[in-house]
C-alpha positions in Angstrom: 1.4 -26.1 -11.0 5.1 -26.1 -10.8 6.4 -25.0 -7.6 10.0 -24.2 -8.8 9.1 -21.9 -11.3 10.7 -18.1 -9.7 8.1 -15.3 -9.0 7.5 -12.6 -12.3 9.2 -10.0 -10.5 12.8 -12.3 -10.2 12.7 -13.2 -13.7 14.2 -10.4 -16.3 10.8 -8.8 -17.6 10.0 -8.4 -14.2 13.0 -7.0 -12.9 13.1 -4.5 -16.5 9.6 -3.8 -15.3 11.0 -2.5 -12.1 13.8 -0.7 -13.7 10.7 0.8 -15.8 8.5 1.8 -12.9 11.3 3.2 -10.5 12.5 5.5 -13.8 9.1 7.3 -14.2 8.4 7.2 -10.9 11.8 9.2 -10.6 10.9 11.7 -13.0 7.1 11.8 -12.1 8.5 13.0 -8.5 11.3 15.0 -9.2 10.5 16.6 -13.3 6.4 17.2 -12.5 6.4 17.2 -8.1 4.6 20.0 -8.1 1.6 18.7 -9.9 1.5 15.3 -8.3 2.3 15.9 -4.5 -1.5 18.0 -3.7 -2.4 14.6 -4.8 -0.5 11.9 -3.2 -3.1 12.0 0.1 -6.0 10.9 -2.6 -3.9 8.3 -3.4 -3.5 6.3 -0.1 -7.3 5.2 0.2 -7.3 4.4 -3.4 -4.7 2.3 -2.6 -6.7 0.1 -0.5 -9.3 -1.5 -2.9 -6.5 -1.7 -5.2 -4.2 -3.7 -2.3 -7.5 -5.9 -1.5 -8.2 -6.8 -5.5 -4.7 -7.8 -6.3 -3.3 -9.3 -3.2 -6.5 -11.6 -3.1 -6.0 -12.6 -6.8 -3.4 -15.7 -5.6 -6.1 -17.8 -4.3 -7.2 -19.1 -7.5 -10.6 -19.9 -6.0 -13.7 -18.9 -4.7 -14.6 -19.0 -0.9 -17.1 -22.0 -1.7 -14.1 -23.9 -2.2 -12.4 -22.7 1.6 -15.3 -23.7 3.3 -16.4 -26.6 1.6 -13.0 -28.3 2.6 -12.7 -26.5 5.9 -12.7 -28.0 9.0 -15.4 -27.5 11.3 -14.8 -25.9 14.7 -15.0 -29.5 16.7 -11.9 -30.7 14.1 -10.0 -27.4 14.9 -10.7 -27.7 19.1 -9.4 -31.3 18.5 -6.1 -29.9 16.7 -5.7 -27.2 19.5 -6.4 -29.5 22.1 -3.6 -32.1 20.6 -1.3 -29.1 19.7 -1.4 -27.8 23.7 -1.2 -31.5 25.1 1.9 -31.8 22.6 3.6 -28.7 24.1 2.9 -29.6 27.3 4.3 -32.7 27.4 7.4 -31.3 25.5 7.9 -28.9 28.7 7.5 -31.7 31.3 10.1 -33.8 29.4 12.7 -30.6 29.4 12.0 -29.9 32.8 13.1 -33.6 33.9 16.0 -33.3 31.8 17.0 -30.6 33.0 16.4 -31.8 36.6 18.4 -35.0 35.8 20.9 -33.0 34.4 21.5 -30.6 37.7 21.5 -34.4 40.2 24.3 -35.6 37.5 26.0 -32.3 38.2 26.1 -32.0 41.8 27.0 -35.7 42.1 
């Protein structure tokens, strides 16, 4: 998959596409308010199996395939465990930096 190719709504049917959308939804609104706005309160938990479907649709891939690769939970305690020995040791060595730095200073 190439990773340089820009997102459909950057490139200039997507942005036309925009220009399209924004128009009617301008005149929708402002030409025909009356008739859409007792509606607009159905809309919202329409909107949520419609959000779900189409924000999902990037993966590409079933959920066999995430947990088939996944780690198990020992692997991700192992990570954690490496990750908070990491910033702990990351502190320590600030702290006696900063130490040495405050002895150079009053010296």
């Amino acid at each position: 998959m190439n990773k340089n190719k820009p997102k459909f709504w950057r490139t200039p049917s997507g942005l036309a596409a925009m220009g399209l959308i924004g128009a009617a939804s301008y005149f929708l609104f402002v030409e025909h308010g009356e008739h859409v706005f007792p509606y607009v309160p159905y809309l919202i938990p329409l909107l949520c199996p419609l959000m779900h479907v189409f924000m999902h649709g990037h993966h590409g891939k079933g959920h066999e395939e995430h947990t088939r690769r996944g780690k198990t939970f020992q692997e991700h305690s192992k990570d954690n465990d490496r990750y908070r020995q990491g910033f702990i040791d990351g502190l320590s060595e600030a702290r006696q930096k900063e130490q040495k730095g405050e002895h150079n200073d009053a010296h």
